[in-house]
MARVO-445129 format. One record per atom (N, C-alpha, C, O): chain; x, y, z; residue in one letter. Coordinates in steps of 0.2 Angstrom, whole numbers, plus 2048, in hexadecimal, padded with zeros to 3 digits. Example, Ala and Ser with C-alpha at 12.3 -4.5 7.8 and 13.67 -1.06 7.14 Angstrom:
BEGIN
A, 842, 7E4, 827, A
A, 83E, 7EA, 827, A
A, 842, 7F0, 827, A
A, 847, 7EF, 82A, A
A, 840, 7F5, 823, S
A, 844, 7FB, 824, S
A, 840, 800, 827, S
A, 843, 806, 828, S
% end
This chain:
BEGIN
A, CD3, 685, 55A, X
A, CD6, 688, 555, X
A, CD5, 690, 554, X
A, CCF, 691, 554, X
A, CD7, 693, 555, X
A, CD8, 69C, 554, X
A, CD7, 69E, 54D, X
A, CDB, 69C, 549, X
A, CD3, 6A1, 54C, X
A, CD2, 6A2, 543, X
A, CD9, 6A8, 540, X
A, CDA, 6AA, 53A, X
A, CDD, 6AA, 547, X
A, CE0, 6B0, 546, X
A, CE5, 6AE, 546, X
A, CE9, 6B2, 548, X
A, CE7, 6A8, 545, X
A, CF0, 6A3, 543, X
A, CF1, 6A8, 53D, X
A, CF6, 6AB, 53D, X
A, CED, 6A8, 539, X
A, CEC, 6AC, 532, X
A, CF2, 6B0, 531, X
A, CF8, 6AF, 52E, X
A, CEF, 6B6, 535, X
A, CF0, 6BB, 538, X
A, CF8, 6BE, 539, X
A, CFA, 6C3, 536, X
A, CFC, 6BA, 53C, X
A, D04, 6BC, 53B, X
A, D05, 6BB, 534, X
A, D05, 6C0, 531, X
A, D07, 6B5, 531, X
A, D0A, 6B5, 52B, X
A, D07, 6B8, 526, X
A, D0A, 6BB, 521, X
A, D00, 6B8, 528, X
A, CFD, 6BD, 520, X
A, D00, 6C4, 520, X
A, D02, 6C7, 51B, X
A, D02, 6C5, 528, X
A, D05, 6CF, 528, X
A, D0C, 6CE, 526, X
A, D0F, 6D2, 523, X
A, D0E, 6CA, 529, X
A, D17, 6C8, 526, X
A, D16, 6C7, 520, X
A, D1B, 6C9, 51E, X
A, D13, 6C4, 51A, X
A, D12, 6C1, 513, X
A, D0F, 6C8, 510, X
A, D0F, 6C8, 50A, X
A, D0C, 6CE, 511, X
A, D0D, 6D4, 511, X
A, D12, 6DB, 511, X
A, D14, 6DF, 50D, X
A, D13, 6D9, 518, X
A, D1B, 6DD, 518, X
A, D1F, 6DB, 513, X
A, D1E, 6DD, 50D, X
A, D23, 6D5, 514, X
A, D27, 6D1, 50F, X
A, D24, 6D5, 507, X
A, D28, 6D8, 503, X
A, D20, 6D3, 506, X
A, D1E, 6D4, 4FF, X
A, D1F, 6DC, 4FC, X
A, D23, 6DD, 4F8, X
A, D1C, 6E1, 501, X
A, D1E, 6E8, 500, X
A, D24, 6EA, 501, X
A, D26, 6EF, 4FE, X
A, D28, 6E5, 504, X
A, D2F, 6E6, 505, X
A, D34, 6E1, 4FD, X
A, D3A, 6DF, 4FC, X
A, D2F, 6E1, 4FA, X
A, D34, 6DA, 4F6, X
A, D37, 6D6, 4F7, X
A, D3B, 6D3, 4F3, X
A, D36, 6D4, 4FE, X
A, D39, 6CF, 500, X
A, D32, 6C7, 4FD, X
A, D2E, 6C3, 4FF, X
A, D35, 6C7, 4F7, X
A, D2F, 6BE, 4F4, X
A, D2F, 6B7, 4F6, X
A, D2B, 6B3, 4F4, X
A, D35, 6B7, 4FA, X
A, D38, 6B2, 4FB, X
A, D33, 6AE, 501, X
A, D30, 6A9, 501, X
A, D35, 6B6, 507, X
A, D31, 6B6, 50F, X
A, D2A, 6B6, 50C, X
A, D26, 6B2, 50E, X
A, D29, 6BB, 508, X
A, D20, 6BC, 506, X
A, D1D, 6B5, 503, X
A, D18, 6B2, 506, X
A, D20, 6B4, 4FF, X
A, D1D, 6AE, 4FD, X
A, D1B, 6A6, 504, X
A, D17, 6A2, 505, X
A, D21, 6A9, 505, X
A, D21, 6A1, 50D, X
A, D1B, 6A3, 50F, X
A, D15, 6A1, 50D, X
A, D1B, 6A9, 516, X
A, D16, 6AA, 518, X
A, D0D, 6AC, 515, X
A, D08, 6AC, 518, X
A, D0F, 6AD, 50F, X
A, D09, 6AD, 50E, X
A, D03, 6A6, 50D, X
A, CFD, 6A6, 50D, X
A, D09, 6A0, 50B, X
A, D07, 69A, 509, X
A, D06, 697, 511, X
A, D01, 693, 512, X
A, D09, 699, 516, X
A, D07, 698, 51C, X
A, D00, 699, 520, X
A, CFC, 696, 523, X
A, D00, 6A0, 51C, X
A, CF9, 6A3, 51E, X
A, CF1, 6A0, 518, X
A, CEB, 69F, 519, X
A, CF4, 69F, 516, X
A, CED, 69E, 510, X
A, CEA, 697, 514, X
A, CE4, 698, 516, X
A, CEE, 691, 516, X
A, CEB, 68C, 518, X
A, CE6, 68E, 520, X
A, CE2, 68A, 523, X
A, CE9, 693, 522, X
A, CE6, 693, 529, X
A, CE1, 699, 52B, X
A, CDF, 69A, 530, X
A, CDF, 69B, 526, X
A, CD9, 6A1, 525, X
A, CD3, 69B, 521, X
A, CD2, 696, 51E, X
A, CD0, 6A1, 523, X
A, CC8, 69F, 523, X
A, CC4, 6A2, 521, X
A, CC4, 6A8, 524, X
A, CBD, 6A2, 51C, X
A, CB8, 6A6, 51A, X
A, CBB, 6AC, 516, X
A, CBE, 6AB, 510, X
A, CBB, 6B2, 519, X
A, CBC, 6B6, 513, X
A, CC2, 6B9, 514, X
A, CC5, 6BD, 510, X
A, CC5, 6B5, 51A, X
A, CCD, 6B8, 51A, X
A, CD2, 6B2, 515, X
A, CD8, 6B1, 514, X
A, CCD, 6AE, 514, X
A, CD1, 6A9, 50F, X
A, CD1, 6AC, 508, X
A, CD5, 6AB, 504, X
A, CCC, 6B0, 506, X
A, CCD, 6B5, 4FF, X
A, CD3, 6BB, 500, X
A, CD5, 6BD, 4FB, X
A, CD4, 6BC, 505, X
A, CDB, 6C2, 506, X
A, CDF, 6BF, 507, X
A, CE4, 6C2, 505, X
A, CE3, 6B9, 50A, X
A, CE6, 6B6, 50D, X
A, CE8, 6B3, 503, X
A, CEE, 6B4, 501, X
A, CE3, 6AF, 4FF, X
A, CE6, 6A9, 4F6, X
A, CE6, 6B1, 4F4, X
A, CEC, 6B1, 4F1, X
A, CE3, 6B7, 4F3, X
A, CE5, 6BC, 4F2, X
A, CEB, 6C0, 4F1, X
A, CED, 6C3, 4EC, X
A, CEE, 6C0, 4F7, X
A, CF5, 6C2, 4F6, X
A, CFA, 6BB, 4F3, X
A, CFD, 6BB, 4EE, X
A, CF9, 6B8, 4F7, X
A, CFE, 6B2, 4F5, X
A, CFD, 6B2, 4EB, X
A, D01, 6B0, 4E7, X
A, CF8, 6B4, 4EB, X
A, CF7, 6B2, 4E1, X
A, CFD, 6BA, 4E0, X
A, D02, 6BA, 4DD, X
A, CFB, 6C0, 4E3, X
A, CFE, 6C4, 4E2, X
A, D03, 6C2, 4E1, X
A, D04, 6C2, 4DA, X
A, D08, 6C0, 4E4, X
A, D0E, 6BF, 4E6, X
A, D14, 6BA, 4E1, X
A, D1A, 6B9, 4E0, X
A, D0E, 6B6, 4E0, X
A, D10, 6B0, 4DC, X
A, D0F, 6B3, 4D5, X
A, D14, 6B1, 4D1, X
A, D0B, 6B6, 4D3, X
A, D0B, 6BC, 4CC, X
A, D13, 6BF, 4CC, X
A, D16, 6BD, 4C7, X
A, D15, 6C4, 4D2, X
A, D19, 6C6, 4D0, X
A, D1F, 6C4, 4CF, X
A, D24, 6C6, 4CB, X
A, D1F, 6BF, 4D3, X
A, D25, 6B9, 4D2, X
A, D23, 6B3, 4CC, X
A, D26, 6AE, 4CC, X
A, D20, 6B4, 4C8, X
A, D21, 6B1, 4C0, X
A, D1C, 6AA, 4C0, X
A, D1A, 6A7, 4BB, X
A, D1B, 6A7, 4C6, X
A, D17, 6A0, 4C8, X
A, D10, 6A2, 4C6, X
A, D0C, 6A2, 4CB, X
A, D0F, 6A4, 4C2, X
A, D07, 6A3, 4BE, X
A, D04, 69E, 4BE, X
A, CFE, 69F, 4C0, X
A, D06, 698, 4BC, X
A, D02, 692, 4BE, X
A, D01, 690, 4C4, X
A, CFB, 68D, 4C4, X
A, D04, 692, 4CA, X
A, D03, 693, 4CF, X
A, CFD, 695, 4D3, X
A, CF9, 692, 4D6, X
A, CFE, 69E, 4D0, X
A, CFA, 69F, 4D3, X
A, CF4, 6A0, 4CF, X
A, CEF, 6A4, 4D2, X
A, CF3, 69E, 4CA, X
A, CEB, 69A, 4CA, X
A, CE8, 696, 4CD, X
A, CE2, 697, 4CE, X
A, CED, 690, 4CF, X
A, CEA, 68A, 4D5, X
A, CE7, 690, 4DA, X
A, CE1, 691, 4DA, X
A, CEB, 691, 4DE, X
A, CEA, 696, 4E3, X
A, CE5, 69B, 4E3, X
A, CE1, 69C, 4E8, X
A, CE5, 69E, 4DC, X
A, CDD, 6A2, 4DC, X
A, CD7, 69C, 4DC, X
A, CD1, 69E, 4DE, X
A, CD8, 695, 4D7, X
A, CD2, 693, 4D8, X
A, CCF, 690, 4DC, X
A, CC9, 690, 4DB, X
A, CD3, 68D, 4E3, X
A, CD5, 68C, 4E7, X
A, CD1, 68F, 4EC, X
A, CCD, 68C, 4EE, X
A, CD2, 696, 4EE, X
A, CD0, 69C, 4F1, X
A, CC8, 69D, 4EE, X
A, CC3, 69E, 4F2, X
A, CC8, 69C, 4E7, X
A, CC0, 69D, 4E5, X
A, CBA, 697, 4E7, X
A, CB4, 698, 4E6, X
A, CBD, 694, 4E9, X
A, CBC, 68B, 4EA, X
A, CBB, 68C, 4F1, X
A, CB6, 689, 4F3, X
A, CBE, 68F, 4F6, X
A, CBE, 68F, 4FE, X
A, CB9, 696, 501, X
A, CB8, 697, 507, X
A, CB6, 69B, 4FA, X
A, CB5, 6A0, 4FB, X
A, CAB, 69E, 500, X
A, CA6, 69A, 500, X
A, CAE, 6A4, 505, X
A, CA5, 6A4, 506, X
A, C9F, 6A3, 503, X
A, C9F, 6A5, 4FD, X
A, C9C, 6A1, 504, X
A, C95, 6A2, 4FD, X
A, C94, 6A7, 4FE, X
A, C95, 6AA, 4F9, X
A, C91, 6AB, 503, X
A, C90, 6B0, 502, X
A, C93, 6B7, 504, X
A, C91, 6B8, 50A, X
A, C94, 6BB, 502, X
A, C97, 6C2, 502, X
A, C94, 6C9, 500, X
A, C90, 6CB, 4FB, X
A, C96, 6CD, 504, X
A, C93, 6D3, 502, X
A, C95, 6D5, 4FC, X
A, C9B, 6D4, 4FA, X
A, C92, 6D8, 4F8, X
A, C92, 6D9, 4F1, X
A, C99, 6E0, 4F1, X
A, C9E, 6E0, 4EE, X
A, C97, 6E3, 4F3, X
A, C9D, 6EA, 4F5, X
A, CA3, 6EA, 4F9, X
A, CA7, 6EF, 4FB, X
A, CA3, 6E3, 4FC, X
A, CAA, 6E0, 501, X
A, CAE, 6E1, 4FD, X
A, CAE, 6E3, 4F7, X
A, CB4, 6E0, 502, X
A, CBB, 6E2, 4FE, X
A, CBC, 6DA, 4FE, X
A, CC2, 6D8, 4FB, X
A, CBA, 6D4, 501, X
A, CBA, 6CE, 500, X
A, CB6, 6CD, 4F9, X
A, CB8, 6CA, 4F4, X
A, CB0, 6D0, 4FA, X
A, CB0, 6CE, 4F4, X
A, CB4, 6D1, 4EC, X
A, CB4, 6CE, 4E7, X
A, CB5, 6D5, 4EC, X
A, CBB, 6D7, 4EA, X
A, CC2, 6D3, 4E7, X
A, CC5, 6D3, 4E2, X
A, CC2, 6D0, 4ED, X
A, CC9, 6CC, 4ED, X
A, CC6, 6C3, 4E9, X
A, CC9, 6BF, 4E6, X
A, CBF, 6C4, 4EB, X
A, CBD, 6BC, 4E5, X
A, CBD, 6BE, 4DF, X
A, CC0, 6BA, 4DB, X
A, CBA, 6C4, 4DD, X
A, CB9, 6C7, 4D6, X
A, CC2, 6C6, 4D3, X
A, CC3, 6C3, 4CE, X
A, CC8, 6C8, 4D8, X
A, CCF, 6C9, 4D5, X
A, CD1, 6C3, 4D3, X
A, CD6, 6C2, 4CF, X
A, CCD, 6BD, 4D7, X
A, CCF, 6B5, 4D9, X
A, CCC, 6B3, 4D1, X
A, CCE, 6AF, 4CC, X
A, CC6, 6B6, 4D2, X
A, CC3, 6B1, 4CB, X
A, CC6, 6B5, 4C4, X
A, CC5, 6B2, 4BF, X
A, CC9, 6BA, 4C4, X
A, CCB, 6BE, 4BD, X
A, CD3, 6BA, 4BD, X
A, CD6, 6BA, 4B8, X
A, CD5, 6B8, 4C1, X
A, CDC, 6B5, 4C2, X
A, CDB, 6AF, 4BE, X
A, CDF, 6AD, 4B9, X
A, CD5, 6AB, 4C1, X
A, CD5, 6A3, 4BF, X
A, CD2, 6A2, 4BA, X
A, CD1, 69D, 4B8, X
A, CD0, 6A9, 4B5, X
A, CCB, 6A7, 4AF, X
A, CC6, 6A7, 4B0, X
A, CC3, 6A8, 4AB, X
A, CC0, 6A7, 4B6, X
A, CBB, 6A8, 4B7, X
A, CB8, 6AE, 4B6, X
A, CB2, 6AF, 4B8, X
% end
């Protein structure tokens, strides 16, 4: 297994998203989330929450942020931009 499967659709679920394209973003991002790992699984439930924000599925992406906080490293650098992105995961889910 290749940790870097991730890797395409997270960048096509980025284009798309920058481009407005919600439809492609949203696919591929929900692609990527399941096949990332460690702290690319916080950048990976990260956008995908973005996304599902912009597109009005709120309930959604709560699952997804808690989900993301649930699969998060234990441990992290305090000044990472992963860690960053759990801090965005927990102010999303209420935590």
């Amino acid at each position: 297994e290749n940790p870097k499967e991730y890797h395409y659709p997270y960048r096509r679920a980025m284009i798309a998203f920058k481009n407005k394209n919600y439809k492609l973003a949203e696919a591929q991002a929900k692609e990527a989330v399941p096949l990332s790992k460690g702290e690319h699984r916080l950048y990976t439930a990260a956008l995908l929450v973005e996304i599902l924000e912009s597109i009005g599925k709120k309930e959604e992406a709560q699952k997804v942020a808690k989900d993301g906080i649930a699969k998060a490293p234990s441990s992290l650098e305090k000044d990472s931009s992963a860690a960053s992105k759990l801090e965005y995961l927990k102010k999303l889910a209420g935590q």
